[in-house]
C-alpha positions in Angstrom: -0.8 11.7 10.1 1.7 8.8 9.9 0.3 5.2 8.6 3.2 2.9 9.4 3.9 -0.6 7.7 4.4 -3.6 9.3 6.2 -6.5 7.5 6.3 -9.9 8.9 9.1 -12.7 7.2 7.0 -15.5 5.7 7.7 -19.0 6.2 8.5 -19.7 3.0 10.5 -17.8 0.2 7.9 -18.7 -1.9 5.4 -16.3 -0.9 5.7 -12.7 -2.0 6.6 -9.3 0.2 3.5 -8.2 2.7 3.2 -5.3 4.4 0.5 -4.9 6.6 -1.5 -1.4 7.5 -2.1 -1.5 10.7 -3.3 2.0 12.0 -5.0 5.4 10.5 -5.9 8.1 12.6 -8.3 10.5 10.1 -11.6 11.2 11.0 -12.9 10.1 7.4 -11.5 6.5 8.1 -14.3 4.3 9.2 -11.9 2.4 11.4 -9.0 3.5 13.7 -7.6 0.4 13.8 -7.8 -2.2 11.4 -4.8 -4.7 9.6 -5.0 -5.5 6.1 -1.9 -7.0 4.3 -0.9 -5.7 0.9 1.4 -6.5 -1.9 3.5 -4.3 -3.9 0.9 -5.0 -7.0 -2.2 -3.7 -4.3 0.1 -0.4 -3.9 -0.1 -0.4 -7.7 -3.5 -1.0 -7.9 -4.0 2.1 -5.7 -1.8 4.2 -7.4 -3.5 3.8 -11.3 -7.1 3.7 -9.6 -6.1 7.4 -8.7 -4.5 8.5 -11.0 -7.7 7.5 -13.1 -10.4 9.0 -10.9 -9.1 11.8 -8.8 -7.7 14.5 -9.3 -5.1 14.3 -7.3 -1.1 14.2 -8.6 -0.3 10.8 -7.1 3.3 10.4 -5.7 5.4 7.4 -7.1 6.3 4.3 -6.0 9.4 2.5 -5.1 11.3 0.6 -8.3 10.3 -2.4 -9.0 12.5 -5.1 -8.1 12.9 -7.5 -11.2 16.3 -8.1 -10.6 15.9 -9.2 -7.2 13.6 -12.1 -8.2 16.3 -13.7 -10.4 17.3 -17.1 -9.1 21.3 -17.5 -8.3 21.8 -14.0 -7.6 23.8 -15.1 -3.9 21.8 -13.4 -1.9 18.3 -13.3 -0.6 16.9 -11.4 -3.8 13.8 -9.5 -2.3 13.9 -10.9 1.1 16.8 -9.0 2.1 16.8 -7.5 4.9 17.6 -4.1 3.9 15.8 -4.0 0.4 12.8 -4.9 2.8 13.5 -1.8 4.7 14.2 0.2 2.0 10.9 -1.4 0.1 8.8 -0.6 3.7 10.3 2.9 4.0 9.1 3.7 -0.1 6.0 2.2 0.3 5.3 3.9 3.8 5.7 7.7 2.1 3.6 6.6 -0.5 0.7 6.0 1.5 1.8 8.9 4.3 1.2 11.5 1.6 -1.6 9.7 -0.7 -3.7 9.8 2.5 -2.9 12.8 3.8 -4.0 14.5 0.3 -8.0 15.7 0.8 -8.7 14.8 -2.1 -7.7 11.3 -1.9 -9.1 11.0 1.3 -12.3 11.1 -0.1 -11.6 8.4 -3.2 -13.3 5.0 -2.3 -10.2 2.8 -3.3 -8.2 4.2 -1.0 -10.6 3.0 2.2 -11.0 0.4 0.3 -7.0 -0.4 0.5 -6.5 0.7 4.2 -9.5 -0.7 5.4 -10.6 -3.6 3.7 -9.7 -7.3 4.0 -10.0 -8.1 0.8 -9.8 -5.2 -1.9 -12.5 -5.4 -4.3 -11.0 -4.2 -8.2 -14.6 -4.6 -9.6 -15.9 -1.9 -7.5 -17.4 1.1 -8.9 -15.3 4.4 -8.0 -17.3 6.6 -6.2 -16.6 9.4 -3.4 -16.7 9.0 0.2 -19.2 11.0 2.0 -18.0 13.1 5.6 -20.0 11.7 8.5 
């Protein structure tokens, strides 16, 4: 299974870093096909919601990238080309191996965060069920 990331340059600097999910190919995902953007923070979301109700050893996630958000730094801080691709690439093995895990596969916040528009963080955990 391979989930790849898609990140589009915003229009203005002064919107964070998206990546969008654009395709999963596991029969326990409801859709095939289906884009959803996410932030960094969502991928963090994910990760603690996990590590909280599953029983699963989650993977980590790229570094954060405080230093990249300071102003005068002469370059284009986080919208760098290449901390984008190295920020795409961490965040793409993250979700590669989080969904591939059976266990996880089953966990609602993670169909919640490939799948749904709009993830919902008062949702009650609970297991998906094999159709």
């Amino acid at each position: 299974m391979r989930i790849p990331l898609l990140y589009s340059k915003p229009a203005s600097l002064n919107i964070s870093l998206t990546f969008s999910i654009i395709r999963t190919n596991l029969p326990i995902f409801k859709l095939k096909e289906s884009t959803v953007r996410r932030r960094y923070s969502d991928f963090e979301w994910l990760r603690s919601e996990l590590e909280r109700e599953s029983k699963v050893v989650v993977p980590p996630l790229p570094g954060k990238a405080f230093l990249r958000q300071l102003p005068f730094r002469g370059d284009d801080g986080i919208f760098d080309d290449n901390f984008i691709e190295e920020r795409k690439q961490g965040l793409e093995q993250f979700i590669n191996k989080v969904a591939g895990h059976p266990l996880a596969q089953n966990e609602r916040c993670l169909h919640m965060f490939l799948q749904d528009e709009i993830i919902d963080k008062s949702y009650t955990p609970s297991k998906i069920r094999h159709a």
